[in-house]
C-alpha positions as semicolon CSV with decimal commas, in nm:
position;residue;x (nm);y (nm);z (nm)
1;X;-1,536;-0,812;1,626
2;X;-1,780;-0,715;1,358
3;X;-1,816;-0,929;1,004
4;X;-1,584;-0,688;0,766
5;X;-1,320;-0,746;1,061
6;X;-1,319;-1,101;1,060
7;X;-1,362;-1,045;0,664
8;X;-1,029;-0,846;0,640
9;X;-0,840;-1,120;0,893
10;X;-0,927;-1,394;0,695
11;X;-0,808;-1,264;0,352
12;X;-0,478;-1,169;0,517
13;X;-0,415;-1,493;0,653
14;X;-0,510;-1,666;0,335
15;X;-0,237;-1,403;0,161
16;X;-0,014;-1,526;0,409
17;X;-0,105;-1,912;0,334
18;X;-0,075;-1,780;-0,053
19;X;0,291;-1,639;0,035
20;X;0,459;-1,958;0,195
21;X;0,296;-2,155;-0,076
22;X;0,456;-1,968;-0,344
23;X;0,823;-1,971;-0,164
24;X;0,799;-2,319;-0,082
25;X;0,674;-2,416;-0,457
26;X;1,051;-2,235;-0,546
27;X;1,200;-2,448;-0,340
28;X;1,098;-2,749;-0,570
29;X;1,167;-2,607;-0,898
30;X;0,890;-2,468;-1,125
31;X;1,065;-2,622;-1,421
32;X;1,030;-2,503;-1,754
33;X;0,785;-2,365;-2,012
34;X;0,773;-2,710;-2,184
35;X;0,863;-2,962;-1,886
36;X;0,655;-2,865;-1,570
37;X;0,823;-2,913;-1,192
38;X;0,726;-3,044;-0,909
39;X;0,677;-2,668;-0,785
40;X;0,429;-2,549;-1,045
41;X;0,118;-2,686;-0,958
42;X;0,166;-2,580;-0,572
43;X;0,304;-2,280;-0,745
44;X;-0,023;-2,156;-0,918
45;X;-0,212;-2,310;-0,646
46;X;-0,073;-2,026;-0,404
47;X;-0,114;-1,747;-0,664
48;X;-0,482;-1,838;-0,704
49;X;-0,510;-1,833;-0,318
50;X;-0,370;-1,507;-0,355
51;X;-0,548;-1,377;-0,598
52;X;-0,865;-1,426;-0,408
53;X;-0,750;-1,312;-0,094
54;X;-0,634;-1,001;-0,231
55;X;-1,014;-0,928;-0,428
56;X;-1,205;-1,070;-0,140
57;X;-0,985;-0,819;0,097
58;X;-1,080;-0,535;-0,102
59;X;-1,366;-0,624;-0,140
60;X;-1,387;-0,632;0,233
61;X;-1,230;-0,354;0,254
62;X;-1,439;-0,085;0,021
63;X;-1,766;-0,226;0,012
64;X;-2,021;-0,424;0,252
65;X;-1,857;-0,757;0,307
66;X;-1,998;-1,073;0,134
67;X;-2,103;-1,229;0,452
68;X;-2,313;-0,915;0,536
69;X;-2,469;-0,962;0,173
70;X;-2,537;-1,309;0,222
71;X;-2,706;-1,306;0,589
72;X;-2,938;-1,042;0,446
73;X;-3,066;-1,251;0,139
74;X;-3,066;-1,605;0,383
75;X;-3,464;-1,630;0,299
76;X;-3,347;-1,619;-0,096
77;X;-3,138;-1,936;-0,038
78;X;-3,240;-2,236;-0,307
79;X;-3,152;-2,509;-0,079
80;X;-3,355;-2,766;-0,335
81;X;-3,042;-2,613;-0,600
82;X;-2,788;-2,684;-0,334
83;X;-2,888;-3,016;-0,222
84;X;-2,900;-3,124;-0,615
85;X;-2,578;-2,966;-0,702
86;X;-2,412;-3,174;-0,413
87;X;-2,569;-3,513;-0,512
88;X;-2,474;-3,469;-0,877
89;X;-2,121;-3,396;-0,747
90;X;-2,128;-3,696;-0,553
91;X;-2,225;-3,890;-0,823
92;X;-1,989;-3,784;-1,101
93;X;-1,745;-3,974;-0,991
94;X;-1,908;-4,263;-0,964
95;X;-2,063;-4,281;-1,295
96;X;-1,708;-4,200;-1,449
97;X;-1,670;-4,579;-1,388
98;X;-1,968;-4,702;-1,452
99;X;-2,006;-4,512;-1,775
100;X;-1,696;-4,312;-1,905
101;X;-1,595;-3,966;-1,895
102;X;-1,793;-3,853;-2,203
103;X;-2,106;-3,975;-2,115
104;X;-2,100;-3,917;-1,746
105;X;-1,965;-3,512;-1,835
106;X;-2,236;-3,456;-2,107
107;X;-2,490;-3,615;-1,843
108;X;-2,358;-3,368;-1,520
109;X;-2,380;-3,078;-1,755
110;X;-2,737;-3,173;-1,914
111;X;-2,849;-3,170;-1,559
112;X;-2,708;-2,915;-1,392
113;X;-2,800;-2,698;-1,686
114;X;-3,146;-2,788;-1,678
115;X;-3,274;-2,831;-1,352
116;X;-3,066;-2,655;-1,159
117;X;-3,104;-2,358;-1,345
118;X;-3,337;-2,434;-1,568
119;X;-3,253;-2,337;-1,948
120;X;-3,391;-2,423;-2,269
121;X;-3,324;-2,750;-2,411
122;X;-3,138;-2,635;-2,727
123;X;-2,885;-2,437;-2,453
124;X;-2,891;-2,748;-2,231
125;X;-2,779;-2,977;-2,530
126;X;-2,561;-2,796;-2,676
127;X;-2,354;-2,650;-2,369
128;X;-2,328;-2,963;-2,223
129;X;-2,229;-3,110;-2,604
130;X;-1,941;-2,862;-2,628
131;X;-1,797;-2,871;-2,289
132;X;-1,810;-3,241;-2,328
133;X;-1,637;-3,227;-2,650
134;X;-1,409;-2,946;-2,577
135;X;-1,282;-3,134;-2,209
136;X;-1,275;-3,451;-2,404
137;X;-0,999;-3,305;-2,640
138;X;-0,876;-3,069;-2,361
139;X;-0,760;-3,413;-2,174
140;X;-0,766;-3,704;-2,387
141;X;-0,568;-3,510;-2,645
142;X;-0,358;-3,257;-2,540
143;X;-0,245;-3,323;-2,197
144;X;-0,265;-3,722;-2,274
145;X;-0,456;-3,772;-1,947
146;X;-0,635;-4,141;-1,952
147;X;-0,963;-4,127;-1,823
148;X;-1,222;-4,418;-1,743
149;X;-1,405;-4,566;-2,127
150;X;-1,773;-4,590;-2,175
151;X;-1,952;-4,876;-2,311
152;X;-1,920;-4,635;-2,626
153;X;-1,562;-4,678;-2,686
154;X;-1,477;-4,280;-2,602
């Protein structure tokens, strides 16, 4: 079985996946516009599963597939970019502890920003300032979601 094959198999049975999520989501009640169900979450869950089944099947489907593209660029794999970007995943979570959400967000962005691929430090600071500030009120604010202090109060 060659690679756009396997390709084309796997997107279909991730539609299918999508599918039952989506009928089983209705089974537990999406709720309303203002008061979310149980279902929604599963819901959206399944029509993002969905969603990317159904690109990465056309894809698949009218040009080379992805895992043809990435077998002939192997040798251009950053493995130094990978390795960081996993350790500063596995360390978000345990700095949200040690030293908030704020501080531990604006941190995760300053560094993945800047050394994993590499921009200048006006970019660095300030992306990492707005998403910071822009989760921060995304969260704290509007969906009232209580997340680990700082030893700067925020």
């Amino acid at each position: 079985m060659d690679l756009r094959t396997k390709d084309r198999l796997s997107s279909l049975l991730g539609l299918v996946f999508a599918i039952l999520f989506c009928i089983a989501s209705f089974k537990l009640s999406l709720g309303t516009f203002y008061k979310a169900g149980p279902g929604l979450f599963p819901f959206l869950a399944g029509a993002a599963l969905g969603l990317l089944s159904l690109i990465n099947l056309l894809n698949a489907t009218i040009r080379r597939s992805t895992v043809e593209k990435v077998a002939s660029r192997r040798s251009e794999i950053d493995w130094k970019a990978i390795v960081l970007t996993v350790a500063l995943l596995s360390a978000y979570p345990l700095l949200l502890h040690l030293i908030g959400f704020a501080a531990a967000t604006f941190f995760f962005f300053v560094f993945l920003l800047r050394f994993i691929q590499p921009k200048s430090w006006t970019i660095v600071l300030g992306g990492a300032g707005l998403v910071t500030a822009i989760s921060y009120l995304l969260f704290q604010y509007w969906l009232k979601i209580k997340f680990p202090v700082g030893f700067w109060g925020i």
